[in-house]
C-alpha positions, -999 to +999 in steps of 0.1 A: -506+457-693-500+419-691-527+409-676-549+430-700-530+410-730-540+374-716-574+388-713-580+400-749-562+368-764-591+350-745-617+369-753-605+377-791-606+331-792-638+326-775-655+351-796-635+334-829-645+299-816-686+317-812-687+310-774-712+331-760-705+334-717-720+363-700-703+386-686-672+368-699-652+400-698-658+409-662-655+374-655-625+367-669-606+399-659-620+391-621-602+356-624-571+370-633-568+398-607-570+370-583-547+348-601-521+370-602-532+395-578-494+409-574-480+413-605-515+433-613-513+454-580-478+458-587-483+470-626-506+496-615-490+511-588-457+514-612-478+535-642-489+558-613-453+555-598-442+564-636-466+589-644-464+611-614-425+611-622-427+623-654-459+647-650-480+624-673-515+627-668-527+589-646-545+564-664-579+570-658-587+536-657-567+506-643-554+481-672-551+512-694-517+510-710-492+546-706-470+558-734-441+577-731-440+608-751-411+605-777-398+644-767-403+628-726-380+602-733-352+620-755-351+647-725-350+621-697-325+600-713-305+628-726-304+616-759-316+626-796-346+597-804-352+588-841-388+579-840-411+548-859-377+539-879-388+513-904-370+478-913-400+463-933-433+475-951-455+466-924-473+489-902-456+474-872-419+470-888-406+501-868-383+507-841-367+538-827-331+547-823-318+567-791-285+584-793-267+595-760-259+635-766-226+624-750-214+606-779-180+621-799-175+629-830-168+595-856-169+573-819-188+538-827-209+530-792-220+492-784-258+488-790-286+475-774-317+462-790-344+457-763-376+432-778-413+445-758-436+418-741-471+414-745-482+373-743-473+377-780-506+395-790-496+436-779-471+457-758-452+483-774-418+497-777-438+533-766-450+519-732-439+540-704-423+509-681-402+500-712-391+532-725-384+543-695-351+513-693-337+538-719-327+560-701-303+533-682-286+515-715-280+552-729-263+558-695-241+533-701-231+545-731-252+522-749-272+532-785-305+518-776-327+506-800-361+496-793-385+473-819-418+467-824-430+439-844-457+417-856-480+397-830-511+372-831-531+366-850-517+387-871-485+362-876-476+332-852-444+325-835-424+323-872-434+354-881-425+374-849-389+356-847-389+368-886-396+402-878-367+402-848-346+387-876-349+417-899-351+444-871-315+432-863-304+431-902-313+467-901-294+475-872-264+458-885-267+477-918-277+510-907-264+516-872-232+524-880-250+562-896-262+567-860-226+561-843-228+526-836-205+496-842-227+470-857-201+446-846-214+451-809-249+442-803-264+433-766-296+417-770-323+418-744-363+412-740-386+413-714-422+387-709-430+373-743-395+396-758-375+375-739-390+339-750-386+356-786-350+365-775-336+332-762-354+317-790-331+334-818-296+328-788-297+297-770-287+277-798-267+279-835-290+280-869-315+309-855-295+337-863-280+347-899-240+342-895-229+376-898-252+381-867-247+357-846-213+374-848-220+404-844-243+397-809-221+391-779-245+394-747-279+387-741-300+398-715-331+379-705-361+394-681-386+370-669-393+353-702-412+318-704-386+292-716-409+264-710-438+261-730-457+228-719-450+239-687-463+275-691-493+260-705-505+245-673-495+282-655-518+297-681-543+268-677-574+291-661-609+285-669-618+277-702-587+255-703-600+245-742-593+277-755-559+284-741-550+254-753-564+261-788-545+299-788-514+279-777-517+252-808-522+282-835-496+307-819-468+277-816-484+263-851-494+229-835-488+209-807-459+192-814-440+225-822-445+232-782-407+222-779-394+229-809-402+269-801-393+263-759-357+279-756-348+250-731-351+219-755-329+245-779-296+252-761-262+245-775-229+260-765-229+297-783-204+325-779-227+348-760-225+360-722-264+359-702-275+373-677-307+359-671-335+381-643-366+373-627-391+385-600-393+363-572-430+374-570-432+371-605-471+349-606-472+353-651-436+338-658-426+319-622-388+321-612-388+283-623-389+290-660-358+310-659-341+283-632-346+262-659-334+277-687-300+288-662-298+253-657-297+241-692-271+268-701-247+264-679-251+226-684-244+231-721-211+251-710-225+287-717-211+319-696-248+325-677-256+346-648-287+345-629-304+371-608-338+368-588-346+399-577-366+397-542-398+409-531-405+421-574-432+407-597-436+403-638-432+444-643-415+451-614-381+439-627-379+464-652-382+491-625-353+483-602-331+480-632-332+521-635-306+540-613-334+566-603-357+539-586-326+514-569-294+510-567-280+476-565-296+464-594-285+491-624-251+477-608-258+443-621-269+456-656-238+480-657-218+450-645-229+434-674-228+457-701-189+470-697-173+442-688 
């Protein structure tokens, strides 16, 4: 899934840019297997780990990305889904709504609104490794609400922090009809979510007021926080046309910073909890170090978690009570208290 993303994005630029290589694909994807040869391994086995758990059929091909059915997931989580709600005209403005059965009758539940990865040009709410995290928020007796939104090329960084922007507006004007208390929002995001994420909370001015109020906790999962730095982690073969998707995605070079969450942190109100893979080869543990660093400097409440022996996808595995147990701890530490 992640490593599939990298590799469009550089195949979609050098075809924009006319560079003819051949066998740029195979190429390319070979690279990046070896690159980051554990987070790969590590994705596949987990969508086979996944779909033998839920009886899904196995992708028949590796870097093909699993969905979780929408009936699947409202079983599993023991929750009624509403499905592909919209929050703006476009065909990617959605996000679904998951319900706990368990709720009573005119109770208001917290809410969590979880942002998908995808190196900013894919992912999706409907992938099986992020529905699937669901099931643990509604356990906690959680409303979880899960967005998609516009990537690259389609819009750069503005518009996808835009998007996030109005997804959350909806939530605080609707949520209440689906027994939640738009007063209580945890906001989490996972890869490219989480850089989106700590984008809109590190600091005052991203968030409308009546939102910034309204969100009280943020949870970040291996997000880059660094972007000059993450460049050179990116920085594989044909280094000119990374660097070309990084100057149109962050709308030039000297907006590198001005879109890094740690040149952005100020003292907010919100608690963090902030988790990484220590295997983690596409966002290293040092990009969240950092970003720990700079928040607790500022005088923020931040917690930080690196989780042994897991890479990039990994994390979001051990977070579900059915696959560990000292982790969902963490998060349900987090969550209630």
């Amino acid at each position: 899934m992640f490593l599939r993303s990298i590799a469009i994005l550089v195949l979609f630029l050098l075809l924009f840019r006319y560079i003819s290589l051949e066998n740029a694909g195979e190429r390319l994807a070979n690279e990046l297997k070896e690159r980051l040869s554990f987070s790969y391994r590590e994705n596949e086995q987990i969508k086979v780990q996944l779909c033998d758990y839920f009886g899904l059929p196995r992708p028949k091909k590796e870097g093909k990305r699993v969905f979780m059915p929408a009936e699947t997931l409202a079983q599993y989580a023991r929750g009624v889904l509403y499905k592909d709600v919209s929050y703006g005209k476009k065909k990617n403005q959605v996000l679904d709504v998951l319900v706990p059965l368990s709720i009573r009758n005119r109770e208001k539940l917290p809410v969590f609104v979880f942002v998908h990865g995808g190196t900013w040009i894919g992912g999706s709410k409907d992938e099986l490794l992020y529905a699937q995290l669901g099931k643990e928020i509604v356990l906690n007796r959680y409303i979880w609400v899960s967005i998609d939104y516009r990537v690259y090329p389609e819009v750069s960084i503005s518009g996808m922090t835009r998007d996030l922007v109005a997804a959350l507006t909806w939530v605080y004007e609707h949520i209440a009809e689906y027994g939640g208390d738009p007063g209580r929002i945890v906001l989490g995001g996972h890869s490219a979510g989480a850089h989106l994420v700590a984008l809109l909370t590190v600091g005052e001015g991203a968030l409308p007021p009546f939102l910034y109020k309204a969100v009280q906790k943020v949870l970040l999962l291996s997000g880059p926080y660094d972007l000059p730095v993450y460049q050179d982690t990116l920085d594989i073969r044909w280094e000119n046309v990374v660097e070309f998707f990084f100057l149109n995605l962050f709308e030039g070079k000297k907006n590198l910073y001005r879109f890094s969450p740690v040149y952005q942190v100020g003292k907010t109100p919100f608690r963090f909890l902030l988790m990484v893979g220590e295997k983690d080869e596409l966002t290293p543990p040092s990009q969240t170090e950092s970003l720990y660093r700079v928040l607790r400097e500022k005088g923020n409440q931040v917690r930080f978690v690196l989780v042994p022996g897991k890479g990039h996808g990994g994390i979001l595995l051990v977070l579900n009570s059915d696959f560990d147990q000292n982790f969902p701890l963490e998060l349900s530490r987090f969550l209630r208290d």
